[in-house]
Structures are given as structure tokens and as C-alpha cells.
N, C-alpha and C positions, 0 to 999 in steps of 0.2 A: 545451413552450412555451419559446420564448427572448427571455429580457428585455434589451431597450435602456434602456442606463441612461443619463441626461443628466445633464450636467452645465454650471453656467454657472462656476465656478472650478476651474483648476487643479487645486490641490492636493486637492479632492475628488476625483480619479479615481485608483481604485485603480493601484497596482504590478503586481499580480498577479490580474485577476478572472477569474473561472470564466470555464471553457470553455462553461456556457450564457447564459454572459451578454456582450455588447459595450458596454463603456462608453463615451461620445463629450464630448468636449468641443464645448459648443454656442461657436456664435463662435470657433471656435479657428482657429485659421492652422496648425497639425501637433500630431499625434500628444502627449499626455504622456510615456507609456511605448507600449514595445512591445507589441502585440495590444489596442490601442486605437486610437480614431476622431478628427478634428476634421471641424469643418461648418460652415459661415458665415463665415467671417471676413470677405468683401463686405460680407456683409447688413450686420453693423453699421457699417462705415464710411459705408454709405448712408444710414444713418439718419442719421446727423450731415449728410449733406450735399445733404440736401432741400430746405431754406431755411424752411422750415415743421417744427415737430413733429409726428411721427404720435400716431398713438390708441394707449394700450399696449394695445388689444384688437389692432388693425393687427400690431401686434408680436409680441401672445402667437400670432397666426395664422400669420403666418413662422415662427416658432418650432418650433409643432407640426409644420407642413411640412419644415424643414427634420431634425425628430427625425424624422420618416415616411422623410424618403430617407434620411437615415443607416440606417436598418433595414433599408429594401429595399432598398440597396446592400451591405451588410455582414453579414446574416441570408440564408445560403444554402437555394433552397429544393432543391436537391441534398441537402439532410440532413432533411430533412422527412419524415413517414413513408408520403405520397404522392409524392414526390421533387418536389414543385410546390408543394400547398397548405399554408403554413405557419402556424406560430402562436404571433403575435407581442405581447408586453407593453410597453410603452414604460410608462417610468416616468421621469417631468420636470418640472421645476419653471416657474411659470408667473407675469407678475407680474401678473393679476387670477381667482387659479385658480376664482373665486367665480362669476364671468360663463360660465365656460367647461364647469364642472361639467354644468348642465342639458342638453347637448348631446353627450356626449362616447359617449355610444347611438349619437347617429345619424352623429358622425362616423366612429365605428368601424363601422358598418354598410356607410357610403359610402365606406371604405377597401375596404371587403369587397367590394362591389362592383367597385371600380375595382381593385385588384388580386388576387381570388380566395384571398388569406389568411383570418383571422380574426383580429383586431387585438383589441388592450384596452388602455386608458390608465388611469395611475393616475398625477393630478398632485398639485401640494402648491404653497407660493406660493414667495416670493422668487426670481424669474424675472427676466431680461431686461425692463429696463425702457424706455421712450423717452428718447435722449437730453436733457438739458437744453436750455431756449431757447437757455441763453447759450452753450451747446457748438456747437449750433446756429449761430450768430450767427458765431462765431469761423472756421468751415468754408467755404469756397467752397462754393455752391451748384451740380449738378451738371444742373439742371434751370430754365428760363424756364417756369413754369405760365402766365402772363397771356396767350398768348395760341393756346393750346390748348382744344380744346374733345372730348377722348374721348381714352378708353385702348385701344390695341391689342397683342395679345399679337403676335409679329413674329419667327420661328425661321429665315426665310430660307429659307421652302418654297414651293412658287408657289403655294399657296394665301394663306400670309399677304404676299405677295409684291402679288399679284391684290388683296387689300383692301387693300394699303394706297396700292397706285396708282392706286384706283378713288377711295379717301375723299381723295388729294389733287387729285384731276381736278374730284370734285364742290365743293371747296373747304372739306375739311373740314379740319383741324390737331389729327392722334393726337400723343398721345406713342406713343413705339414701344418696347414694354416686350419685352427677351431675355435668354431665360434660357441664356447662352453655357456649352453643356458644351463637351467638351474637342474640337479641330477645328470647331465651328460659330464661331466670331466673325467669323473672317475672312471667310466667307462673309455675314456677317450685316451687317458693315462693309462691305462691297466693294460689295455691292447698297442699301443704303439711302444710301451716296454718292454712288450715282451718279444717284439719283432728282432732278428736277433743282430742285425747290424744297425749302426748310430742313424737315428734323422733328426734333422732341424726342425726345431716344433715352434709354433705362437698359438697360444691361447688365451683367450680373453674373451670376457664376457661384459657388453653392455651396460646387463644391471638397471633396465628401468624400473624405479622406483616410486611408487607414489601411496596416499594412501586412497585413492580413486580406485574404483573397482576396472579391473582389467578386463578385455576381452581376450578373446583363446585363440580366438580364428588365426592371427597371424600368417598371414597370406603373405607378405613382404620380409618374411625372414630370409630368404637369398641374397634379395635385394643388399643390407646391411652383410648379407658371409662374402658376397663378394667384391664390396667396397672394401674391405680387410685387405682380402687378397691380393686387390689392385694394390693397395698403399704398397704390401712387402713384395709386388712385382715391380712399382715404381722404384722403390730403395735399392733391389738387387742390380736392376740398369744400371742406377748411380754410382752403386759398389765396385761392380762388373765395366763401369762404362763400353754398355753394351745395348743393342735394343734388348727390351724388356724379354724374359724366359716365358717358354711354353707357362700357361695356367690352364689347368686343370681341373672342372669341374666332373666329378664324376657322378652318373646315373644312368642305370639301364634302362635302354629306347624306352621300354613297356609304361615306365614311370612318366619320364620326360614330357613323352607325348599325350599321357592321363587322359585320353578321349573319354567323356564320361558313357559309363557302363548301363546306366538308365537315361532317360530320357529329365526324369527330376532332379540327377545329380550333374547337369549343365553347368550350374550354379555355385551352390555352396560348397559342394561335395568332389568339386572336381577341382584339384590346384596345380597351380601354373610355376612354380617351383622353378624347374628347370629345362620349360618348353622351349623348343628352337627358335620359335617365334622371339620370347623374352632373352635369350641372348643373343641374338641379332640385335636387336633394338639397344641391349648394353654394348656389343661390339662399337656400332656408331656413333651411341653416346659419347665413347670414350675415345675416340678417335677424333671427334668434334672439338673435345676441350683437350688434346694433346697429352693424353692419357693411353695412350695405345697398349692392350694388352691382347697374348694373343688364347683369350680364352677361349677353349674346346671340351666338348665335351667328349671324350676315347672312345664313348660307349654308345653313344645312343641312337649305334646301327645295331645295336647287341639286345639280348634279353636278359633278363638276370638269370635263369638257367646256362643262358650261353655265356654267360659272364664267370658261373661256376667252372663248368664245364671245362673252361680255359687254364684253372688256378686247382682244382679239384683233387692233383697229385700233390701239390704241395705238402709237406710235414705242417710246415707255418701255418699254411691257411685251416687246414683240418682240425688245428688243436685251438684256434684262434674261431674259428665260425661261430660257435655255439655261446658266444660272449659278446658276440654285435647284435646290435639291437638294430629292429627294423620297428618294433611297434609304434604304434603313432596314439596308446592307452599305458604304458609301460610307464609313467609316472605316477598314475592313480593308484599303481597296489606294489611297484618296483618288481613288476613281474612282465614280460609279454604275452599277450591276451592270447594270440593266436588265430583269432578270429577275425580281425580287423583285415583293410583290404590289403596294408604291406606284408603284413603276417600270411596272408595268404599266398601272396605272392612270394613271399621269401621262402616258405615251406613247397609250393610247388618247383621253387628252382633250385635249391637242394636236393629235389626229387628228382628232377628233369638231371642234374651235375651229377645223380648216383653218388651224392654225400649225406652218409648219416649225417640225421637232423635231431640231434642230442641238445637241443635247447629246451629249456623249461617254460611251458606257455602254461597259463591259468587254464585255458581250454585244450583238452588234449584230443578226446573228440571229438573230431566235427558234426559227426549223427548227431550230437545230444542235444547240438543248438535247434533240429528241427520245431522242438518243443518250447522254445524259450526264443518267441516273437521279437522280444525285447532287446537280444543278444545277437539274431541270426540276420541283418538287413544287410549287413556286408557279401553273408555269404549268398542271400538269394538272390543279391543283385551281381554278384560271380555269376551263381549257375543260370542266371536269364539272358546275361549275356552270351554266356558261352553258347545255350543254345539258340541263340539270334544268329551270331557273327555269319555262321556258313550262308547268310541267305541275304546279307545288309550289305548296300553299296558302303564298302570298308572307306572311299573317300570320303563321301559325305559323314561319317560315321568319324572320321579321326581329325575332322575338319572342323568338329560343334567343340573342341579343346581349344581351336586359334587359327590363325591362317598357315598355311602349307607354304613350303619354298617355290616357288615359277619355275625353279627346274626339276623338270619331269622324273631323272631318275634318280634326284635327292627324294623327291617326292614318294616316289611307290617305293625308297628304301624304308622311309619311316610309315608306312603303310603298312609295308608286310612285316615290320616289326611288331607293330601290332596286332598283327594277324600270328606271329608264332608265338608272342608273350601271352597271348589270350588261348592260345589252344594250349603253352605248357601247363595253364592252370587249370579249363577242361582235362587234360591227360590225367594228371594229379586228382581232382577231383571223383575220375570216372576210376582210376585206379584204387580210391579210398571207397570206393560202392556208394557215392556221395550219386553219381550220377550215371545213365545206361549208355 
């Protein structure tokens, strides 16, 4: 097991800490010593400059999220003794550790789930607290609440792209909450400027820092987008003194439910993002520790085709598609591959929505990967599912992602979502001569 040690002062992180252990300074802007971590230093400026005080439960939730990615950023599972599944102790100080105790089961269970580790926390108090009113007061405010009415998570993918030009069309007013890692801003700026009525935006970014070698996987990136989200759900209540506004997570069923497409991609290859499973499990969380938010996801009775299909006459979205990024390689060349499994799928539902797909992808055709073994594993494990699916018990099948809802017809709704996200991209495929 290897323990993340946190820290909210300086001078408490060691010189010299074991090689099983990573210390981090929470809130920190860089490094203390060498082979150590910093994490947040956004997050607390943002607190000072909400206009409102959050809830230090709001806070102690960041917190923890922010300890979660310093671990699965800096906790290789390269040294694991599955070279994947690891097993991780965070140990952190919290500033209501009393609230958070009762739960700390099921949040380690729900890390388990969303990134295939084994997690364990061991907290203690004197944590990160909420800034002061008067600290508050002193701060330009970074946010107008009054006249907003929902939180939208907002990464500048054409799915959150699609809600958030559908809730401004219906006359709704998100705040547009983004979690800017490193290359997404500009993309995330560029498009929400150009929409052509005002939204309330927060953006920040993390920023873990070390000079330890990172891992990639980042399986628990949600995890932290929508601890965010909570905090500025928590502030608009207190704004509003109101319960807390719709939140918004957006993604088409086909994503959500990511049943893996091979039998080998159970594992690594299959992530849990924004499974039903995994926001149920934060619904109660948050409701446990008096955090109530009423996170939804709009879509994920939908396909991303069907998600086109809905927005597809817009002028906005048409001139705006071709600038959201779905690739999940699109920082290795600042290009989208095209070939990868979201590129897939984003190219089959633009196809499936009859919206020119005017994006620039490094691969334009897809014949050419037949030859280039190296390059083509996304798409053969597309076309082997596609042609499985007509003959595979679709339950058991959408069921090796996570467990299914007990009610039957939530159930076969996100079944046959799977079943029509999997045949928009056989269409496309067989339409491209990819496939008979």
C-alpha cells in the first residue's frame, strides 16, 4: 500500500519521505522539497472570491477530491503488483473530520468503483477551513449568482457543448463550471465566447505539481469536476437562500454506460466517468453529509447522435461543433486523432444528426488504419462489437460496466441506449464501406 500524506502547512512536509509514501501540500502553488507534491492553489483563491461563504463541508469535499487526484496522479499504477490495480491510503486532515467519518466506507468504495484501486482514508481535524466573511468582502467577486438559475459542468466537449446551447435556447441561465487541465481552457474560452448570450463561468484548475513521475490513467477526474460543482451549488443556495439548483452533469447514455466493447477492455480500457452507478453512489454521499445536490445527468437516456439530432438546426451549434473536442489523444499532436473510441463516436453522431463533420482529425480515413495494427485497436474493437451486439444478452453485456438500477424500466432504458449508441456507430461504419 502506498500512502498520500496531506498536508495544509508547509513546514509539516517532510525533507526526505519514503519512497512509499508521497507527501502533498494541499493549497499549495509548488512543490516544498523535492519528491514531493502541491494541489489547489486555485481552489482557495476561489473561495475568497465567491461573494458568499461556502459550507466548510463544501470545502472538506474539495479537499478530499483534490487529495484523490494528487494520488492518482502521482501513485503509479505501473508499480502495483497487478501493474493497474493499486492500493492507496490517503491520510488528511479535514476541518469537520466528525461529519465526514460516517461515510468515508462508502466514499472509498465509490473511488473503487470509479477508478478500479482500493482506497482507504484516514482523517483527523484541523483542515482547510472557509474563508472569513470579511476575507470574503475584501475579494472581487468572480461570480453574479442573482440571476442564474442551474450548475453545468462545461469541458468544451460537444456533449456539454449541446446542453449548454440547448439550456440557453430554452431560456435557462447555467453557471458553466470547468475544470481547465492543462491545453482545455482555451478551447473551453473560445467556445463559450462565442455563444451569443452572457453565461456565468468558473474555471480553475488543480494544478498538481510534482516532480514525481505522473500516471495518465486518471480515472477519478469527475470525481474532483464535480466536487467543484457542489461547492458553487452549495454557494448559489446561500446566495438564493434556496435549496440547492438543478446540477448538471452532461453525457450521452452510450458514454455513461461505457459497457466494455471486448471482453479485455473490462478493465483498463473501460471508464466509469459518468456511470449511473457512480452518481448514485455521489447522490447519497452528499446527502449523508448535508451536502444535497440535485445532480442529473439530461442525457443519459440519449445517444450522442440523438443528442445532435435535437440541437442539429441550431446556427450556434453548427458553427460551434467543429471546435469541440471529443478526442481522448488530442493533446499529443493539438490535433483530434479521429480514430480513438470518442472520435468515433462523435463522427458517427454527427453522422447519425446529418451534421457536416468539418473537424480536423490526423486520421481522415478510416480504411487506412486496416494496415497500421498499431493505430487501428479502437476501431476493431468498434467493428467486433458491432458485429456481436445482435446476438449478446445486451444485460449481461451492459452489466460487466457496473451494476444496473433494480428498476426494470430505468433499466432496459439504459440497455437500449446502448443498443442504439452501438448501432449509430455500426450505421456509420457500414455507411463509410468500413463494414457489410
Amino acid at each position: 500500500m502506498t500512502r498520500c500524506v496531506v498536508h495544509t502547512a508547509p513546514e509539516a512536509v517532510p525533507m526526505m519521505p519514503s519512497p512509499e509514501e508521497v507527501h502533498v501540500l494541499l493549497y499549495g502553488g509548488s512543490p516544498v522539497h523535492p519528491r514531493t507534491a502541491a494541489i489547489g492553489a486555485q481552489l482557495r483563491d476561489l473561495y475568497m472570491r465567491l461573494g458568499v461563504r461556502p459550507s466548510n463541508r463544501a470545502v472538506d469535499l474539495v479537499s478530499i477530491a483534490l487529495a484523490v487526484t494528487a494520488a492518482d496522479t502521482f501513485i503509479l499504477r505501473s508499480n502495483s503488483a497487478t501493474s493497474w490495480a493499486r492500493d492507496i491510503e490517503i491520510e488528511m486532515p479535514l476541518g469537520a473530520p466528525d461529519i465526514w467519518s460516517p461515510v468515508l466506507s462508502d466514499i472509498e468504495r465509490t473511488l473503487a468503483f470509479l477508478s478500479g484501486d482500493r482506497w482507504k482514508f484516514v482523517i483527523s481535524g484541523n483542515g482547510e477551513q472557509a474563508p472569513s466573511t470579511q476575507i470574503i468582502r475584501r475579494k472581487k467577486c468572480l461570480l453574479d449568482f442573482s440571476a442564474t438559475d442551474s450548475v453545468s459542468l462545461f469541458s468544451g466537449g460537444l456533449d456539454s457543448t449541446i446542453s449548454m446551447i440547448s439550456m440557453l435556447e430554452q431560456g435557462r441561465s447555467p453557471i458553466l463550471v470547468s475544470h481547465a487541465y492543462r491545453g482545455d481552457a482555451d478551447i473551453q474560452n473560445q467556445i463559450a465566447s462565442e455563444v451569443p448570450m452572457n453565461t456565468e463561468r468558473i474555471s480553475v484548475n488543480a494544478w498538481p505539481t510534482s516532480s514525481l513521475q505522473s500516471d495518465v490513467s486518471m480515472r477519478t477526474r469527475s470525481f474532483l469536476f464535480i466536487a467543484i460543482g457542489v461547492l458553487i451549488c452549495d454557494v448559489w443556495s446561500k446566495f438564493h437562500r434556496r435549496e440547492p439548483p438543478d446540477f448538471l452533469i452532461p453525457e450521452n447514455g452510450f458514454i455513461a454506460i461505457n459497457a466494455p466493447l471486448t471482453p479485455r477492455r473490462v478493465g483498463s480500457l473501460s471508464t466509469r466517468t459518468t456511470h449511473p452507478h457512480f452518481l448514485n453512489q455521489m447522490r447519497k454521499i452528499l446527502v449523508s453529509v448535508g451536502l444535497p445536490s440535485k445532480i442529473c445527468n439530461p442525457y443519459e437516456l440519449q445517444t450522442k447522435g440523438e443528442m445532435v439530432d435535437t440541437i442539429g438546426c441550431s446556427s450556434t451549434f453548427q458553427r460551434l461543433a467543429s471546435r469541440t473536442v471529443s478526442c481522448s489523444k488530442w493533446k499529443r499532436s493539438n490535433m483530434q486523432c479521429g480514430r480513438c473510441l470518442p472520435c468515433l463516436i462523435r463522427r458517427s453522431a454527427l453522422y447519425a444528426g446529418n451534421v457536416d463533420d468539418t473537424t480536423t482529425y490526423s486520421t481522415t480515413d478510416l480504411s487506412t488504419l486496416v494496415a497500421r495494427e498499431d493505430e487501428s485497436d479502437d476501431l476493431m474493437a468498434v467493428m467486433t462489437a458491432v458485429r456481436r451486439f445482435e446476438t449478446e444478452n445486451l444485460r449481461q453485456w451492459v452489466s460487466r460496466s457496473g451494476p444496473l438500477p433494480f428498476n426494470s424500466t430505468y433499466r432496459s432504458d439504459l440497455i437500449n441506449v446502448f443498443r442504439r449508441g452501438l448501432g449509430e456507430v455500426g450505421n456509420y461504419l457500414r455507411d463509410s464501406g468500413l463494414m457489410m
